[in-house]
MARMARDREN-712688 format. One line per field, with one value per residue (C-alpha): residue number from 1; residue in one letter; x, y, z. Coordinates in pm, whole numbers, plus 50000, padded with zeros to 5 digits. Layout:
<rs>
gudren = c(NUM;...)
minu = c(A;...)
px = c(X;...)
py = c(Y;...)
pz = c(Z;...)
</rs>
This chain:
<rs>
gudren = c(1;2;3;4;5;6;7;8;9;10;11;12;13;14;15;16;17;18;19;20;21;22;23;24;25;26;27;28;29;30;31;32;33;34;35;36;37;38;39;40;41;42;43;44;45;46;47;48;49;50;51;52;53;54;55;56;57;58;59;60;61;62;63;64;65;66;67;68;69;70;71;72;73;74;75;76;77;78;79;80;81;82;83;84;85;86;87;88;89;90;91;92;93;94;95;96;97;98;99;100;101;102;103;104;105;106;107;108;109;110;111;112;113;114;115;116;117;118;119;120;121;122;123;124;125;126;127;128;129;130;131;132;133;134;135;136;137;138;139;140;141;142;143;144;145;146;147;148;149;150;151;152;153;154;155;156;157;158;159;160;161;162;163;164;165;166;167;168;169;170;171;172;173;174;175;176;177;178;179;180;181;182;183;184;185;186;187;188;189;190;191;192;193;194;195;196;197;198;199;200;201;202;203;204;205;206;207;208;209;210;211;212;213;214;215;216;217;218;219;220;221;222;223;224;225;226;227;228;229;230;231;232;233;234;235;236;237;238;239;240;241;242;243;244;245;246;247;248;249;250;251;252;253;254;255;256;257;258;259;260;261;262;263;264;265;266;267;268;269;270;271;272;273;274;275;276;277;278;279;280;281;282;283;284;285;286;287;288;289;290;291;292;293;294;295;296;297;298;299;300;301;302;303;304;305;306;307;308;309;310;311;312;313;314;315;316;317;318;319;320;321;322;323;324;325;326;327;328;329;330;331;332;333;334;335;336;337;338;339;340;341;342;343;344;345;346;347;348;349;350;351;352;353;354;355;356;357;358;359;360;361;362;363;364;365;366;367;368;369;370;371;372;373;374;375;376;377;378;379;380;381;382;383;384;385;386;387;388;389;390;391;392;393;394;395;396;397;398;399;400;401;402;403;404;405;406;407;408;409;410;411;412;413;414;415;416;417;418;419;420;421;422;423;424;425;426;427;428;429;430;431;432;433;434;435;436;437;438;439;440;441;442;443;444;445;446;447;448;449;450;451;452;453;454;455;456;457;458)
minu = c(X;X;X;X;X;X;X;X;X;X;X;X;X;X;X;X;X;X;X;X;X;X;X;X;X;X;X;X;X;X;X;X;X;X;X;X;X;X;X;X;X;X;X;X;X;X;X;X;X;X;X;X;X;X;X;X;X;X;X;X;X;X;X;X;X;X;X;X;X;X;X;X;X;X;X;X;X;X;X;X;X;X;X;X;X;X;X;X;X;X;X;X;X;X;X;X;X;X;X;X;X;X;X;X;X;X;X;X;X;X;X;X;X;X;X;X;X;X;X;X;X;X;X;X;X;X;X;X;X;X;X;X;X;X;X;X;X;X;X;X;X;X;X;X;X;X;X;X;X;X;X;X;X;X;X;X;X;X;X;X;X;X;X;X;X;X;X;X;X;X;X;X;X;X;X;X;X;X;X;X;X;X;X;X;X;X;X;X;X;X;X;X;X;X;X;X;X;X;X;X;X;X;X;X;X;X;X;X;X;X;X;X;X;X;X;X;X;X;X;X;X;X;X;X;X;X;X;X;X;X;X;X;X;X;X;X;X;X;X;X;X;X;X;X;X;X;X;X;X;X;X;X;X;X;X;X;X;X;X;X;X;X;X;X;X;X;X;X;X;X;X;X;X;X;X;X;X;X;X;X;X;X;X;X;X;X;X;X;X;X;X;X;X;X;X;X;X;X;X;X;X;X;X;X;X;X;X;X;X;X;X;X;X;X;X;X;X;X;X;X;X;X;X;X;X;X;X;X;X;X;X;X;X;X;X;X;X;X;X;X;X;X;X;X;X;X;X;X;X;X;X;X;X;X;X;X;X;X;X;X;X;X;X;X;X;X;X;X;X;X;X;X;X;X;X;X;X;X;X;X;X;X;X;X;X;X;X;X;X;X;X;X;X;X;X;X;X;X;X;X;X;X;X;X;X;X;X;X;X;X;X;X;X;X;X;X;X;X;X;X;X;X;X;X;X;X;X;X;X;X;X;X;X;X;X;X;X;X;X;X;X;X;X;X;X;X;X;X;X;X;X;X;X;X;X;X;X;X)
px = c(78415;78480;78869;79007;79356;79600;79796;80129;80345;80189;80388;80414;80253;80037;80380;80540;80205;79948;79624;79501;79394;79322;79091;79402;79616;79360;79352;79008;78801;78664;78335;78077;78189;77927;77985;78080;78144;78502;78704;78984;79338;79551;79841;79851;80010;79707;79880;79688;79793;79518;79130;78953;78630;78522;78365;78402;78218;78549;78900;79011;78843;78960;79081;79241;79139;79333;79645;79462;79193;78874;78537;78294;78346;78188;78105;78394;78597;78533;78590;78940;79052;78919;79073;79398;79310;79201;79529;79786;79633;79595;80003;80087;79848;79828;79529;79394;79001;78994;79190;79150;79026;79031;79261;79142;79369;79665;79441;79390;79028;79032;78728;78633;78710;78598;78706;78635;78531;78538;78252;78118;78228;78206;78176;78271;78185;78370;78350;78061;78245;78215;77864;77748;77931;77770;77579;77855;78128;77807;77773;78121;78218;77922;78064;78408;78421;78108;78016;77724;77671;77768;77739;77763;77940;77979;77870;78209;78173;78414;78115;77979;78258;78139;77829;77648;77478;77625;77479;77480;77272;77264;77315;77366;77261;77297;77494;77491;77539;77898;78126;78407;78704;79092;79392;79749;79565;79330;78980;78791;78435;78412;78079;78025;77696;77868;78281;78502;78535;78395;78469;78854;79136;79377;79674;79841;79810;80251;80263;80044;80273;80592;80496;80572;80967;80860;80629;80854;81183;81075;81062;81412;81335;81096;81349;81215;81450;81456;81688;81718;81596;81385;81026;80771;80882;81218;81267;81508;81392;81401;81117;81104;81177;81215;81403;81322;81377;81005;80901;80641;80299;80156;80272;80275;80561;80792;80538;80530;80332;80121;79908;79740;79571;79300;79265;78942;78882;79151;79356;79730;79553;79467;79835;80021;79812;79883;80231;80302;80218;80174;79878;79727;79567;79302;79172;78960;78769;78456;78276;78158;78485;78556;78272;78428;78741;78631;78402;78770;78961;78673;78647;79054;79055;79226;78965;79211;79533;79340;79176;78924;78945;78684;78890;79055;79427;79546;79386;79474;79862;79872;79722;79945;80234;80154;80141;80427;80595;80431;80585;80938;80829;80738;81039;81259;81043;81343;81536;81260;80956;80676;80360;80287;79988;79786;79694;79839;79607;79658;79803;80195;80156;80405;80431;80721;80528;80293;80134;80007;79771;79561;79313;79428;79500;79579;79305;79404;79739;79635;79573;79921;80068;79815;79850;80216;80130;79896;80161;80412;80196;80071;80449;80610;80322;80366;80772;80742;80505;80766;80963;81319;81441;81091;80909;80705;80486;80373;80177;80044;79757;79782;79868;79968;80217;80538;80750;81002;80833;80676;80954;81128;80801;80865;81215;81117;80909;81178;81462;81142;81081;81438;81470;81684;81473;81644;81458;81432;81164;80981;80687;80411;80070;80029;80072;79669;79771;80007;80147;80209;80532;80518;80155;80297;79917;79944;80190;79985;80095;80370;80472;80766;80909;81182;81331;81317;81629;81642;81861;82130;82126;82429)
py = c(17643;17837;17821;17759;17988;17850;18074;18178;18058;17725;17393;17280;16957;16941;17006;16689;16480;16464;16503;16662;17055;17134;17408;17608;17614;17815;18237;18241;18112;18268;18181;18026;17682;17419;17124;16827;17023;17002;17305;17417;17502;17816;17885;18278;18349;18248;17950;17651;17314;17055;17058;16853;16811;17041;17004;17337;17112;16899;16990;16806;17106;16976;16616;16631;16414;16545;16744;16867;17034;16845;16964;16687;16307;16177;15797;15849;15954;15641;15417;15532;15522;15192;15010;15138;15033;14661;14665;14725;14458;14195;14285;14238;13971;13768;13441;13647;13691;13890;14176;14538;14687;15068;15220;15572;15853;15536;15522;15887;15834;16013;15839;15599;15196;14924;14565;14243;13930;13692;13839;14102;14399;14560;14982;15182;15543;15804;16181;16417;16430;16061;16054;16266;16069;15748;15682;15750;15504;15201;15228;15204;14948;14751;14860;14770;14484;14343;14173;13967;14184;14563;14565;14881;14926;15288;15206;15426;15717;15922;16007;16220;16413;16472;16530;16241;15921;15583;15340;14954;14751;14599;14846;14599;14257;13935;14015;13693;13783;13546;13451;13222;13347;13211;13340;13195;12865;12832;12904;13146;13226;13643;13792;14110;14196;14174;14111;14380;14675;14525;14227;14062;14240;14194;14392;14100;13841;13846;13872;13570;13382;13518;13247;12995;12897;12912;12653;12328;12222;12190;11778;11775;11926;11640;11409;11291;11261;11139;10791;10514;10232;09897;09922;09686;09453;09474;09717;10004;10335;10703;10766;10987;10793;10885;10855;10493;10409;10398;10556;10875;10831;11204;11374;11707;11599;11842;12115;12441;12493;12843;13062;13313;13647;13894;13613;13764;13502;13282;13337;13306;13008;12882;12926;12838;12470;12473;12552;12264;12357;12049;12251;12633;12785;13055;13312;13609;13795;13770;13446;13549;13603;13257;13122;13209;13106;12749;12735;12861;12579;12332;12468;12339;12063;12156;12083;11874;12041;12335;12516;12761;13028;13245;13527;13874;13800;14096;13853;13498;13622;13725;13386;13177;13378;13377;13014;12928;13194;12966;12666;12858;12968;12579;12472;12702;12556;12364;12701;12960;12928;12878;12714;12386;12293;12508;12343;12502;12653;12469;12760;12821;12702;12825;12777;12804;13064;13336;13582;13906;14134;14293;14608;14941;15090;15433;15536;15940;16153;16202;15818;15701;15706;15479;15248;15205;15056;14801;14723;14693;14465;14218;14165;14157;13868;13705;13706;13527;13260;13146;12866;12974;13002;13012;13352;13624;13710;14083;14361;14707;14925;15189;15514;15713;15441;15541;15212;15391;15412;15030;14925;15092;14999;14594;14644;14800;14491;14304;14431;14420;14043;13902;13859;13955;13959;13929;14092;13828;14048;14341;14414;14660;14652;14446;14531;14614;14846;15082;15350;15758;15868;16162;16086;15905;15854;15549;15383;15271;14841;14732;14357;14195;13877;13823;13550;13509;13412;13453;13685;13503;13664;13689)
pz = c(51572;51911;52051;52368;52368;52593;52827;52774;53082;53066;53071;52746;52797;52481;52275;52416;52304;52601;52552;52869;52894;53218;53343;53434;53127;52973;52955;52736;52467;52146;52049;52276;52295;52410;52629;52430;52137;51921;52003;51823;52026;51994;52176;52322;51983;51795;51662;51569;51790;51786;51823;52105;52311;52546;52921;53137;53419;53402;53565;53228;53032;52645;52580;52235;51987;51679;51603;51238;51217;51290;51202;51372;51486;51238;51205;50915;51184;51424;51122;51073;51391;51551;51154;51313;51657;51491;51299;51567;51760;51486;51406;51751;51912;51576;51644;51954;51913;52217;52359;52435;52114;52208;52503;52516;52501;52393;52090;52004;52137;52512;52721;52527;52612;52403;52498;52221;52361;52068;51897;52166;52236;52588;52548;52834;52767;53012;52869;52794;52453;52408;52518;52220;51985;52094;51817;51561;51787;51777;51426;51356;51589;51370;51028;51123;51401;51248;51611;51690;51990;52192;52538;52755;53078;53153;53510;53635;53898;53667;53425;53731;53729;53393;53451;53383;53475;53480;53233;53130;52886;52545;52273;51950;51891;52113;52424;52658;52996;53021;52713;52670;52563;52498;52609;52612;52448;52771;52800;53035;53098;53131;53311;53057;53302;53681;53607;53708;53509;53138;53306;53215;53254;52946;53024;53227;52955;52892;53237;53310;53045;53221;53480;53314;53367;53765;53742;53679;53890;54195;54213;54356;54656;54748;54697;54328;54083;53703;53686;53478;53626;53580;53558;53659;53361;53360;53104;53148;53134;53285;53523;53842;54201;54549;54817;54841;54505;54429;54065;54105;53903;53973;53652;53816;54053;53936;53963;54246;54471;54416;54682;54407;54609;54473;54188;54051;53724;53842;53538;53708;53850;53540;53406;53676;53614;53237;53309;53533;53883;54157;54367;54373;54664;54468;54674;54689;54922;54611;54578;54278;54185;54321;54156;53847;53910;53926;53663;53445;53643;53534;53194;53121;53349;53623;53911;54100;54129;54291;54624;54671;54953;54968;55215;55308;55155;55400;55729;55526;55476;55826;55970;55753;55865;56239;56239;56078;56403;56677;56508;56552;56886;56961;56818;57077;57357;57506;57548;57615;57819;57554;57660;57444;57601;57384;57031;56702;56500;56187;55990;55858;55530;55260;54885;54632;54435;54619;54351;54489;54235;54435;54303;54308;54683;54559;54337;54391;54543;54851;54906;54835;55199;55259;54925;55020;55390;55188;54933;55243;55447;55162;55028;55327;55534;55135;55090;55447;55292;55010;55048;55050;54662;54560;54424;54490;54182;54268;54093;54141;53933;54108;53865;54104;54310;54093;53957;54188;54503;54411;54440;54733;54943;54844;54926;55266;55325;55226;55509;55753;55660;55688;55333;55030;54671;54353;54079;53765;53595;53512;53340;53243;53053;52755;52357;52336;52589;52441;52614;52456;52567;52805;52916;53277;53371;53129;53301;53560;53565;53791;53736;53898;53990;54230;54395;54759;55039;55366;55508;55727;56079;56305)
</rs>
């Protein structure tokens, strides 16, 4: 086996557990190591440290794959490692039939993502190391998962970088193109052939569920209230009544009101709904995405507590917010000369729950002054949106937007917007989406909730 021997004043990265070598931590190799091939690691002493695979068309020139010695990646090899992968998730996600099965580098197995949908798995292949072992990682995913069907989605510009082509299609069985799946005890339909990425995105299932004490105590604030009084024939008992006296039939009349943005599948939608909310707004700039969305709503019943926008959340925020300013401006008509002949344009809604997860804005370095104007503008037009004491739900994917600087930018928006947030919660990826201490790239999910006032002005 040839060997990469790492240069002596590097940072000791791959001592503190990452599994990155890039092109410029190495002084030389030994041997005539071929693309894709296992490599084995030396340090400039000659010491033994881990073997990997190797790519010298890739900044990322060795991703390691074992700290012993390794000779090949065998289908052996794959069977070990995605038992342990199967394990950790059935410990920690108990009934779940789908969830993130493999996380890459998280699971000792750089560039390679496999997602379970009940009893189809979705492959994403990302490395020219990966790509060699393909037929060892199918077979074992059969010997191990024993699904009815493997579908590929490797259709990622990254494998470029590696040198080669993206790639979908059936490689195992029966892969139909959408499949049903359960999460949080409510059903969703996932498109394995068009959805985004391989189609769901698991990592927010807690956070999804961390909606749920928002959802319910909102009644009050309508004027309903739970009393005891006579019903219809004369018998006492607590029901909610109005103002008037008058008992409330809707059974969701304790529920929020929700505005969900960038909802892809609709799934906050779909637990907001399940956890008690009156009405959602569910928008996305996608109508397939929509589309979904209310096939999900339809699939658990929820058809008519919600809306579908089909829209730009960055222009929908905006209009909602500049209507809501001409009904102030209106309002001050009597002390300011504001022309009221002109008609209102129907927008200035607000909600008592606005949940922001958009798609990542900063997708490299250099695009993070930019990502942070985006994450400025969409939480400042939505903290101006929620009713006062209500919430803003917000989240960011964005690796290289720092939990730090996420949330200095909200808290920008927030002084900008008039308002003062109290932070109630946050969150990262889920537990099929571990995380390896001292590799930072993996901590990539930003998930908060805050509460929303209005700063008092003078």
């Amino acid at each position: 086996m040839a060997v990469v021997i790492l240069q002596k004043n590097r940072k000791k990265r791959l001592e503190a557990g990452h599994p990155w070598i890039f092109q410029s931590e190495i002084d030389r190799t030994e041997g005539e190591p071929a693309p894709g091939a296992l490599v084995a690691v030396h340090t400039h002493a000659g010491q033994y440290m881990a073997t990997g695979y190797y790519n010298p068309a890739s900044q990322m020139a060795v991703r390691i794959v074992s700290n012993e010695p390794l000779e090949a990646m065998s289908h052996d090899f794959f069977v070990e490692r995605i038992r342990a992968c199967r394990e950790h998730r059935e410990r920690f996600l108990g009934e779940n039939l789908s969830y993130r099965l493999v996380y890459g580098e998280a699971d000792f197995l750089p560039g390679l993502t496999v997602d379970k949908f009940e009893d189809v798995l979705v492959v994403q292949i990302l490395t020219l190391g990966m790509e060699q072992a393909r037929d060892a990682i199918i077979s074992a995913l059969i010997e191990v998962m024993q699904p009815k069907g493997i579908y590929e989605r490797s259709d990622v510009a990254v494998r470029e970088l590696e040198g080669l082509e993206q790639r979908t299609g059936v490689l195992y069985g029966d892969c139909p193109r959408h499949v049903t799946i359960r999460e949080n005890g409510l059903l969703l339909e996932v498109d394995i052939v068009e959805g985004q990425k391989t189609g769901y995105f698991f990592d927010q299932r807690e956070n999804r569920a961390a909606l749920e004490p928002l959802m319910k105590g909102w009644g009050r604030r309508s004027g309903i209230e739970l009393k005891e009084q006579a019903d219809e024939n004369g018998t006492l008992r607590r029901m909610p009544v109005n103002a008037k006296g008058k008992e409330v039939t809707f059974p969701y009349w304790d529920g929020a009101t929700v505005l969900e943005c960038f909802s892809h599948t609709g799934s906050f939608t779909l637990h907001a709904c399940k956890f008690g909310a009156k009405k959602v707004t569910c928008l996305d700039i996608s109508e397939h995405a929509v589309e979904t969305a209310k096939r999900n709503v339809e699939l658990n019943g929820f058809e008519d507590r919600v809306e579908f926008i089909v829209a730009d959340a960055f222009d929908y925020l905006r209009q909602q917010v500049h209507g809501i300013e001409q009904r102030q401006e209106r309002g001050q008509a009597a002390s300011k000369k504001v022309d009221t002949s002109k008609p209102l344009e129907g927008k200035g809604r607000t909600w008592d729950v606005v949940i922001l997860d958009p798609p990542a804005f900063a997708k490299s370095r250099g695009a993070v002054e930019g990502a942070c104007r985006g994450y400025k503008d969409i939480n400042l037009h939505g903290m101006k949106l929620v009713n006062e004491g209500g919430y803003l739900v917000t989240a960011s994917c964005s690796y290289h937007m720092k939990p730090e600087l996420f949330l200095e930018t909200i808290h920008a928006a927030a002084v900008d917007a008039g308002k003062v947030l109290r932070l109630l919660e946050y969150r990262a990826a889920g537990k099929d989406h571990p995380r390896i201490l001292g590799v930072d790239e993996g901590n990539y999910l930003k998930f908060a909730i805050f509460e929303v006032r209005s700063r008092k002005r003078v």
